[in-house]
C-alpha positions in Angstrom: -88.5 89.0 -83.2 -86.0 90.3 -85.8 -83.3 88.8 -87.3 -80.4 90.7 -87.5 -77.6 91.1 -90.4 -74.2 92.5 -89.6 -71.8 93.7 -92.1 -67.8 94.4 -92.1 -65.4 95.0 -94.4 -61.8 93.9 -94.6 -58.5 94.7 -95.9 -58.9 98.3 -97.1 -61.5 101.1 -96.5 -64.0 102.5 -99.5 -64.7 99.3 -100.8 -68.9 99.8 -100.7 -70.3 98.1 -97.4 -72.9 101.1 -97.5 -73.7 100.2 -101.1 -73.8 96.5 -100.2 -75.8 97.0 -97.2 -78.4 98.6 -99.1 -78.4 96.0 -101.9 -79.2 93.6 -99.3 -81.9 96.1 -97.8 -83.3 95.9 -101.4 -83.6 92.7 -102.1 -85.1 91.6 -98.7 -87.8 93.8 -99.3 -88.5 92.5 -102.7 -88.8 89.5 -101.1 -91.7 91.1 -98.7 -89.8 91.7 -95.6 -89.7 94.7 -93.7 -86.1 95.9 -93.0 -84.1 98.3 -90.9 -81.0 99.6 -91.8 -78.2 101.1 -89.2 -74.5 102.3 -89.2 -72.1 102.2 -86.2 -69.2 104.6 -87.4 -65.6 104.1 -85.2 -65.2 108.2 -85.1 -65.0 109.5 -81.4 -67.3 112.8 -83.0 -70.4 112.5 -81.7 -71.8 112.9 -85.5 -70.8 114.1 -88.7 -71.9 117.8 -88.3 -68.2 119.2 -87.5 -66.7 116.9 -89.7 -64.9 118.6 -93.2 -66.7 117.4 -96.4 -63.1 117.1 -98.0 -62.0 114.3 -95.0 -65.8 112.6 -94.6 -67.7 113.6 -97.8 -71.5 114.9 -97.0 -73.3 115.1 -94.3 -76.8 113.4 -94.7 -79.8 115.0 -93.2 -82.6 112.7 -91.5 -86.3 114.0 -91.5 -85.9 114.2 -87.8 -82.8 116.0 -87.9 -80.4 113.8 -87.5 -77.2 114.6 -88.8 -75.5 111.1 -90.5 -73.0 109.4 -92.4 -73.4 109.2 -96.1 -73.8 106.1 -96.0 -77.6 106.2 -95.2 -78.0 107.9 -98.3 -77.5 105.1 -99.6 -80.1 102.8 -97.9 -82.8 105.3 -98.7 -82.0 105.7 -102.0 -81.8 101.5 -102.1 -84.9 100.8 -99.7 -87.9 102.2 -97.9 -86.6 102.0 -94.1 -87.4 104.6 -92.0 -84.2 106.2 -90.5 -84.1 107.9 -87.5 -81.8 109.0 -84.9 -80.7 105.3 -83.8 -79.9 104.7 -87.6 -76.5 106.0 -87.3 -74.5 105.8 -84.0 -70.8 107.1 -83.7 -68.3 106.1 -80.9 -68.8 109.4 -79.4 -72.4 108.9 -79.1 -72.5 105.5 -77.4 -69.7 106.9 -74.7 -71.4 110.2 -74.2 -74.4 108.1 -73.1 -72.3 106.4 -71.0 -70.1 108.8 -69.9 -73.6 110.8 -69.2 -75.8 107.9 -66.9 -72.0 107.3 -64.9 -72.4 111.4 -63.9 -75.5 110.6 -63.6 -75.4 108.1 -61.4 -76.4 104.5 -62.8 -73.3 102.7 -62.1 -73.1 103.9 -58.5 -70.3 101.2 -57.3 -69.0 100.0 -60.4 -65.9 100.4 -62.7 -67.4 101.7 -65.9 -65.6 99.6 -68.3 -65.4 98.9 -72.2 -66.8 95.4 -71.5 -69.7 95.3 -70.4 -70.7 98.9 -70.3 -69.7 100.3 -74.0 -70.3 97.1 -75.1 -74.2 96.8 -73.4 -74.6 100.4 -74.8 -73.8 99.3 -77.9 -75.9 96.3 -77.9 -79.1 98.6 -76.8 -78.6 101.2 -80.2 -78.8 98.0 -82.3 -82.1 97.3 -80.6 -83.0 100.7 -80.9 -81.9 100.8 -84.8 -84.3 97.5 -85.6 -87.6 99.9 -84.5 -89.7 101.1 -87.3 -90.4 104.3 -86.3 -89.5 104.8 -82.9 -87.7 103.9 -79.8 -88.1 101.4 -77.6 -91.4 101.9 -75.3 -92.5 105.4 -78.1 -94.3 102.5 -80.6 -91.9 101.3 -82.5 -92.4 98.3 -84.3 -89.7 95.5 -84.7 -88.7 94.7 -88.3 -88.4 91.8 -90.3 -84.9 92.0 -90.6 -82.8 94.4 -88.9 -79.4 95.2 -90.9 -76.4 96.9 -89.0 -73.0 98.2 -91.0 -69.6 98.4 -88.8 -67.8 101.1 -90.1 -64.5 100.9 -90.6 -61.7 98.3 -91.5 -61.7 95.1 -89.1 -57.9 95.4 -87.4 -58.4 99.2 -86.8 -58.5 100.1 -83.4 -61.2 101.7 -83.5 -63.8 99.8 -84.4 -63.3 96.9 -81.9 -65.5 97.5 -79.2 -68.4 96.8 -82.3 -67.5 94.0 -83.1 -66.7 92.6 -79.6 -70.5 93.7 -79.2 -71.9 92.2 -81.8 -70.1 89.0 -81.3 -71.7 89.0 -78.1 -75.0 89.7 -79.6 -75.6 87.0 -81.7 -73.9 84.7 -78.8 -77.4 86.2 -77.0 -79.5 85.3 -79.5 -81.0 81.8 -80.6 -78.8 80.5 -83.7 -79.9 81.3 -86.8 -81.2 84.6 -85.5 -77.6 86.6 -86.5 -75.4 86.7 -89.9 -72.7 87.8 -90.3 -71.7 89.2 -93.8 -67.7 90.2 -94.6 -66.5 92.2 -97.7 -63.2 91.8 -98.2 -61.0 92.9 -101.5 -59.2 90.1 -104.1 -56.6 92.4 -104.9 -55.4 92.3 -108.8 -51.4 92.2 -109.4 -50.8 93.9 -112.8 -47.2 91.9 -112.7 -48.0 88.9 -112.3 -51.6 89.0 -114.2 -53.3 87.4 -111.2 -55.6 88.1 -108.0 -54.3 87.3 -104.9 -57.0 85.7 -101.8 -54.0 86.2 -98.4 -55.6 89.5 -97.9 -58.9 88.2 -97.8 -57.7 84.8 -95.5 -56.1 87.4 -93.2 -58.8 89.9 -93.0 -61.0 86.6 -91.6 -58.4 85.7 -89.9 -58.3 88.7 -87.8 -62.3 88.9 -87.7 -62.1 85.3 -86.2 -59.6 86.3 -83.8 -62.4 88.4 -82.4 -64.9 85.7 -82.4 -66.8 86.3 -85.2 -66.8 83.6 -87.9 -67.9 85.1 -91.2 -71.5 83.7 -92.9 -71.0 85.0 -95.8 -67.6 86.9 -97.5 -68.2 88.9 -100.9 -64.8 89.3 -102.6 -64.9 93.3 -104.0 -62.7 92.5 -107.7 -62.1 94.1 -111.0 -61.2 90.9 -112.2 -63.4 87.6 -112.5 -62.7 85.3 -109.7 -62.3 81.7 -110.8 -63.7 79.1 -109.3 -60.6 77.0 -107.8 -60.4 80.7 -106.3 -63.3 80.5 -104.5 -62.9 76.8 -103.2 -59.7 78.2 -102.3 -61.4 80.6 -100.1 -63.7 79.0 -98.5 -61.2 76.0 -97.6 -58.9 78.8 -96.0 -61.6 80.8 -94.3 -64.2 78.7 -93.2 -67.0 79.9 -95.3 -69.2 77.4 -97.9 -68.4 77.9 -101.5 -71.8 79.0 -102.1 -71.3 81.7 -99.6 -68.5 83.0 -101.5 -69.8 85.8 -103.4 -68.2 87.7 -106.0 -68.6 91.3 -106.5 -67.0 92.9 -109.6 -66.5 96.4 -110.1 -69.4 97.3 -112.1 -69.1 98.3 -115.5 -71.5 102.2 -115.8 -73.9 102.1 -112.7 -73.8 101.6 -108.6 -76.8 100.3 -109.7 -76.2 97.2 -110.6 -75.1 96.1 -107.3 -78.6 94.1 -106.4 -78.6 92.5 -109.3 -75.1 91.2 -109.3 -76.0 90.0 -105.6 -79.0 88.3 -106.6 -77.8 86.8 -109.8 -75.0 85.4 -107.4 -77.9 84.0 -105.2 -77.3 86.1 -102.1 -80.8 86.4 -101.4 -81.1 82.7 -101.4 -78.2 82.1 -98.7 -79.7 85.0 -96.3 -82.9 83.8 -96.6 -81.9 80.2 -96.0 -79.8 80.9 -92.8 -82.2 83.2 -91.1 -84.7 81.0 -91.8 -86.8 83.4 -93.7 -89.2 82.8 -96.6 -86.9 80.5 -99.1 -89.4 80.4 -102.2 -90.2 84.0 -102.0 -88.9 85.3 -105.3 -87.1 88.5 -105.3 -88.6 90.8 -108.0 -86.3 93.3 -109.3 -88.1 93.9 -112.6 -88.8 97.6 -111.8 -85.0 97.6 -110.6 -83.8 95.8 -114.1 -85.6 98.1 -116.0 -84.1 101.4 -114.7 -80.8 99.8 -115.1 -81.3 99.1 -118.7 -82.3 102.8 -119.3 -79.0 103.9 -117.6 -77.2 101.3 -119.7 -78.9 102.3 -123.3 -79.5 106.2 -122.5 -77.9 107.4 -125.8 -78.9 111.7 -124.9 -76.2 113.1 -122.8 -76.5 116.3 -120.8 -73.7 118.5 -119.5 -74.0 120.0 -116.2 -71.6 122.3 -114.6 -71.4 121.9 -110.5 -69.6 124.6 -109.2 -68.7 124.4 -105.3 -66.5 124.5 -102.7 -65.7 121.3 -102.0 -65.3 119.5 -105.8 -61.4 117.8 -105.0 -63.7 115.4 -103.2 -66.7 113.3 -105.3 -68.9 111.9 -101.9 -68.6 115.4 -100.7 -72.0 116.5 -103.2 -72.4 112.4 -103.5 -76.2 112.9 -103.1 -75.9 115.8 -105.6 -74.1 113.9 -107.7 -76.8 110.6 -107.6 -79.9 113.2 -108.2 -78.3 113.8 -110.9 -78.5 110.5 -112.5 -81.6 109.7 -111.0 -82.6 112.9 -113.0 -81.1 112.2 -115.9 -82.4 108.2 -116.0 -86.4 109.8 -116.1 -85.3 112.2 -118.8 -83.4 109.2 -120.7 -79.9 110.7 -120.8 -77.0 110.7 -118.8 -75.5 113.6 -117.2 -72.0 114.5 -117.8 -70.7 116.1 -114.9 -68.1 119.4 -115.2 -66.8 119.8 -111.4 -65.5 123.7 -111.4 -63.9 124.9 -107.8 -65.9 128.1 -107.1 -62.5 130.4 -106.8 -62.0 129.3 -110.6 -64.5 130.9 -112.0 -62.8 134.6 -110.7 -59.4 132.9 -111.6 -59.7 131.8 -114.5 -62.7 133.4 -116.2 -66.1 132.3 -116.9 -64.7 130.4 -119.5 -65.1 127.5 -117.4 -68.6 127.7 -118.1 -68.6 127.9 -121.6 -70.6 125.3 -123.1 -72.1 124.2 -119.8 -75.9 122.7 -120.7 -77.0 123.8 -116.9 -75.4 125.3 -113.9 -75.7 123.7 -110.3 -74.7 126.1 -106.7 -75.0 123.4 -104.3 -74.8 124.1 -100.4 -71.8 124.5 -98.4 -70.4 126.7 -95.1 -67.8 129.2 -95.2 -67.0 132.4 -97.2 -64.0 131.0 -99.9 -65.5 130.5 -103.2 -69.1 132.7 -102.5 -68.0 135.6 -104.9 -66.7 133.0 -107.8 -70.7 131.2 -107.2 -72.2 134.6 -107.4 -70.1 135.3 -110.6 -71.1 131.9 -112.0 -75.0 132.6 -110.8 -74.8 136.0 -113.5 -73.5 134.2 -116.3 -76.4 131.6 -115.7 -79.0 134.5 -115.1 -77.9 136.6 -117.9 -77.2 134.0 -120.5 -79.6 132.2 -120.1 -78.4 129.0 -118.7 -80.7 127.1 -116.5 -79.5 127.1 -113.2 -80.4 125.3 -109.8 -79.5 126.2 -106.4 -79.5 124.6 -103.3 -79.2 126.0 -99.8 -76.1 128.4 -100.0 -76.3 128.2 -103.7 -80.2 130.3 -103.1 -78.6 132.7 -100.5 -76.0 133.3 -103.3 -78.4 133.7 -106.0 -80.4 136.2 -103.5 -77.1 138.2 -103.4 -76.4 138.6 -107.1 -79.7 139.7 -107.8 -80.1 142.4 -105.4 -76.3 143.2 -106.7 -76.8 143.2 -109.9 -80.4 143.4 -111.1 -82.1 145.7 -107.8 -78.4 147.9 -107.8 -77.5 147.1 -104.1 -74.4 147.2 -105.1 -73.3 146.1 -101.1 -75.9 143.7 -100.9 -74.6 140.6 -98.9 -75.2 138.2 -95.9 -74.8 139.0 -92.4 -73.1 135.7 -92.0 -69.7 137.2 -93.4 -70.0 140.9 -93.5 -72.3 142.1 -90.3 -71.6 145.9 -91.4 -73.6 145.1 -95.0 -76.3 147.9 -95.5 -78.3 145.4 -97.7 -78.5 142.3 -95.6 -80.3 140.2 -97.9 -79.4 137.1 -96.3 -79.8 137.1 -92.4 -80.5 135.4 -88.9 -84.2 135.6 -88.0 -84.8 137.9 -85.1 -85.4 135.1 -82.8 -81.9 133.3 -83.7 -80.3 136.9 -82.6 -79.3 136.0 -79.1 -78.9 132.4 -79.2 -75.1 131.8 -77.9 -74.9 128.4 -79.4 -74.9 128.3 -82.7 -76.2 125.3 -83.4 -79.4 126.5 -81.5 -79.7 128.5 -84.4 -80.0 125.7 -87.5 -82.9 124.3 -88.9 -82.6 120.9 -89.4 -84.3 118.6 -90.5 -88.0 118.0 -92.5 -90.3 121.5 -92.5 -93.1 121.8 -94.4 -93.7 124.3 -97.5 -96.3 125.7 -99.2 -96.3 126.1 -103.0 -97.6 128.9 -104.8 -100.1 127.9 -107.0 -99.0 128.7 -110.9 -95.6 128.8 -110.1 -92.8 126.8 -111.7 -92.4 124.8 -108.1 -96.3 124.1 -107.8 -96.1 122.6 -111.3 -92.7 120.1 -110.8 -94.4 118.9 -107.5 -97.6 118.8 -108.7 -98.7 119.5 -104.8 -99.8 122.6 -103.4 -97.7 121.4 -99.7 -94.3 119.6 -99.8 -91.9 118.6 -97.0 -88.5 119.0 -97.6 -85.0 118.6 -95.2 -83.0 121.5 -94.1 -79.4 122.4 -92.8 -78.9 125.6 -92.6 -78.6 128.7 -90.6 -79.4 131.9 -92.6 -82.5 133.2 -94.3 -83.7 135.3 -96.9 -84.7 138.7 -95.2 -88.4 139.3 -95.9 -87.9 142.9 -95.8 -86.6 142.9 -99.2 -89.1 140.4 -100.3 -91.3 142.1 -102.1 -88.5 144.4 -103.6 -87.5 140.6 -105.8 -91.0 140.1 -106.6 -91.4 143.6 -108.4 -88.6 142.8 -110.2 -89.9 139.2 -111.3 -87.5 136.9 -108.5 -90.3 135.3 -107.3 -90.8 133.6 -103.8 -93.0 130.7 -104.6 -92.6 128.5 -101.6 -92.7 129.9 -97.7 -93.2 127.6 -94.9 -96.6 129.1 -93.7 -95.5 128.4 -89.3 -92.0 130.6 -89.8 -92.9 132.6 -92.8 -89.3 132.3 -94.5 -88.5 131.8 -98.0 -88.5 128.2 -98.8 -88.1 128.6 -103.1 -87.5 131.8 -105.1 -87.8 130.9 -109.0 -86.9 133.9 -111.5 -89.9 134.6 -114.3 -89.1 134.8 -117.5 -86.2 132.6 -117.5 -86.1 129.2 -119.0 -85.2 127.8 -115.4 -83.3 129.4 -112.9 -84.9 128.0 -109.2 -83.2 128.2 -106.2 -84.1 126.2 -102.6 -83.3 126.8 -98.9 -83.5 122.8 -98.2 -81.5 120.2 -99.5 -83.9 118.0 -102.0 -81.3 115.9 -102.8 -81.6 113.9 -99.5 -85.4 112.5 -101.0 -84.7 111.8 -104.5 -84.0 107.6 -105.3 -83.6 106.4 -109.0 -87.2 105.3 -109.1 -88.4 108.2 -107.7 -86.1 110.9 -109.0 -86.7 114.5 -107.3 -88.8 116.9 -108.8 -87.1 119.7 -109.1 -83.8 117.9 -110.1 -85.6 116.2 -112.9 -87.2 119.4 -114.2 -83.6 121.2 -113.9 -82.6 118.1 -116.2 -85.2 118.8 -118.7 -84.6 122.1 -118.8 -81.0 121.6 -119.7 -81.6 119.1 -122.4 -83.6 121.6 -124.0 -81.6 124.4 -123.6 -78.8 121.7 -125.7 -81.3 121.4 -128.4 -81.8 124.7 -128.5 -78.5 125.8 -129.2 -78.3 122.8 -132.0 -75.7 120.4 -129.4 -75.1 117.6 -130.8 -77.0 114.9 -128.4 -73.7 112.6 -127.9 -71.2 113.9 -125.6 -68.0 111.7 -124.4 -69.0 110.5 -120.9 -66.5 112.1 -118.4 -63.7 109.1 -117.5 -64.4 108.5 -114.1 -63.0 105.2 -113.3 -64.3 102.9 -110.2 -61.3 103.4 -108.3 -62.0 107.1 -108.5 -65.3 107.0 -107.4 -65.1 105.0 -104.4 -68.3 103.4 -103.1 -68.0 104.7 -99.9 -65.7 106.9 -97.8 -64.8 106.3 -94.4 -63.4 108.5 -92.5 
């Protein structure tokens, strides 16, 4: 039977639960333990899919399909749990279900209530969620430990019918079965030079209001917490002063996190109060190690991400995280240049200037296309190496049929249907599909490489899996029109036959994908394609005699928040 982990936050939103969900993930299974990792998110949107990136960040792709919070990015990139559809659960989901077995006629008789009915639904995803692999009765195996987040800040609306759920939860289950794990912020007063722990009591306070009386409370704090401070909170909230952990903003890495957490003995408390395994040791060596190579990386890397939605960081987040992953197997560290795609026809392609490599990443919507296809040419003809990703290969599609095949109208039929060059289109089975979601492919397909080509070489596989979210194609019918010209379609998924990778010859690297590879790369296992893009970047620098050091772009924690609710 699993044991089960719950984790809320307190006083203020974006202070990391996703991060410090999957640190927890991690270091259970370095202790030998399988895990599962979940997210119950307060929004009444049945999932992210509608959602703006500028109010929510990214939408993260499951290999089923599943459209999620970015938040399980994280615990992928942290952990090997399989995610699934009941990894992620929104308000709107658990009352559609409801709303949909009351129509259907289940509760025949009965008021359909918050408590028990939202509350029982809610109680049945977190079973769901603690499956390895499937749902209840399809062969899903229970995990070890089964680790849910609560989205939001505890006091909002919102997200009481969660916690009210899982307070009756673990009042279900034998004690010592449940933990409950709070992560709460010790704001810093510049003033008075001091932090201040009322937040913190009050946060509890409210939590315990509920019925839920905190196991463990880690103190987010840019300053070190002394240690009267943490007798003082755990006199005031109920909590032992071992279980009063401290975690500091961390000085150049998310990274760190795990570490912090075990070097603080986390993994020592959970293990002790689930009664799991206490003399396991948790082995982070691998883990250490790539943290050092962030930390001493001395080569630095300039890469220019031009998109639609730069104002907000978590919108690319798993862009962004590729990236270092990248960068950490290529021992350097990327410096990032975020350039809004109208800029580049603003303000000139002087905002590329200098720029070691050039990223398109994926997006929906027609404002910025032209300033990415402007920034695609400079790549293409200067040689820059360039990557893109989803949109950013439909855009590269279009400049090169522009600019390089002379269809001077060439374009996509999802903004201009009157193109005579529709180099980017619906299949001819999506034609008459009302809804358009009918018409995406989501989710893992499979792709096969063409052997010799740039792609076959980075994978080093002749047949890859990748995710997708997206709508429009490349039209074969102008396939081999590229080819002659040396824009090469080296991956097709064989059941569809639809471009899958196009990769320009003669071009120190210019590759562009119709799936999102960002959603599989972790800093252990860095992404093939994002670590050759890397590579090819560093040596386009050395080519051009750049000096190695560059000053790291000033991103401070507080701008970077560790998670984003919405």
């Amino acid at each position: 039977m699993s044991k089960h982990i719950f984790i809320t936050g307190g006083v203020v939103s974006s202070l990391g639960k996703g991060l410090t969900s999957a640190s927890i993930g991690l270091m259970l299974e370095r202790r030998g333990l399988s895990v599962s990792m979940q997210k119950f998110d307060p929004y009444i949107n049945v999932d992210p899919g509608t959602m703006s990136p500028f109010q929510h960040g990214e939408v993260y792709v499951l290999d089923d399909g599943t459209e999620t919070d970015l938040d399980l990015g994280h615990y992928e990139r942290f952990t090997h749990a399989r995610l699934t559809r009941n990894s992620n659960f929104t308000t709107g989901k658990i009352y559609q279900s409801v709303i949909h077995k009351e129509r259907r006629g289940d509760y025949l008789g009965r008021t359909v209530q918050v408590i028990p009915h939202i509350t029982d639904e809610i109680k049945e995803a977190i079973l769901a969620g603690a499956l390895d692999g499937g749902a209840p009765g399809a062969g899903g195996r229970e995990v070890d430990v089964a680790i849910t987040e609560i989205g939001g800040t505890v006091g909002d609306i919102e997200s009481l019918p969660f916690l009210e759920a899982i307070r009756q939860f673990a009042l279900e289950k034998p004690r010592g079965d449940c933990l409950f794990v709070h992560l709460t912020l010790l704001p810093y007063l510049k003033a008075s030079g001091e932090l201040k722990t009322k937040p913190t009591q009050q946060s509890v306070g409210k939590l315990r209001e509920i019925g839920i009386q905190p196991d463990v409370l880690i103190c987010r704090t840019e300053k070190p917490m002394t240690e009267d401070m943490a007798k003082k909170i755990s006199l005031f909230c109920n909590v032992r002063r071992e279980a009063v952990i401290e975690e500091r903003d961390v000085d150049f890495s998310i990274y760190q996190v795990p570490v912090m957490l075990v070097e603080a003995g986390l993994d020592r408390i959970v293990a002790r109060h689930l009664s799991l395994p206490a003399d396991a040791p948790t082995n982070l060596s691998d883990w250490e190690a790539m943290v050092a190579e962030v930390k001493s990386a001395k080569r630095r890397v300039e890469i220019a991400i031009v998109g639609k939605y730069i104002e907000l960081h978590d919108a690319y987040k798993s862009i962004y995280e590729s990236l270092a992953h990248a960068a950490i197997a290529n021992h350097a560290k990327v410096v990032l240049r975020k350039v809004r795609a109208e800029d580049v026809l603003a303000q000139g392609l002087g905002v590329l200037e200098g720029a070691d490599g050039v990223l398109i990443p994926g997006g929906f919507g027609e404002r910025g296309l032209e300033g990415k296809i402007a920034a695609i040419r400079w790549a293409r003809e200067q040689r820059v190496p360039f990557f893109g990703i989803c949109l950013g290969l439909q855009c590269a599609v279009i400049e090169f049929a522009r600019n390089v095949l002379g269809l001077a109208d060439a374009h996509t039929e999802e903004y201009t249907r009157e193109t005579p060059h529709p180099v980017i289109h619906l299949l001819p089975t999506q034609q008459d599909v009302s809804d358009k979601g009918g018409t995406m492919r989501l989710g893992a397909y499979g792709c096969r490489l063409v052997e010799g080509s740039l792609a076959h070489k980075l994978y080093g596989a002749s047949t890859i899996s990748e995710r997708h979210r997206h709508r429009y194609e490349v039209n074969n019918a102008y396939r081999e029109r590229f080819r002659a010209a040396g824009f090469v379609a080296s991956g097709i998924n064989p059941e569809l036959d639809v471009v899958e990778i196009m990769e320009l010859e003669r071009h120190p690297f210019f590759v562009g994908v119709q799936y999102h590879p960002e959603f599989k790369s972790s800093p252990l296992q860095p992404h093939p394609i994002f670590r050759g893009f890397v590579a090819a970047a560093l040596g386009s620098r050395a080519r051009a005699g750049k000096p190695d050091m560059l000053p790291m772009e000033p991103v401070p924690m507080e701008a970077v928040p560790m998670e984003t609710e919405a």
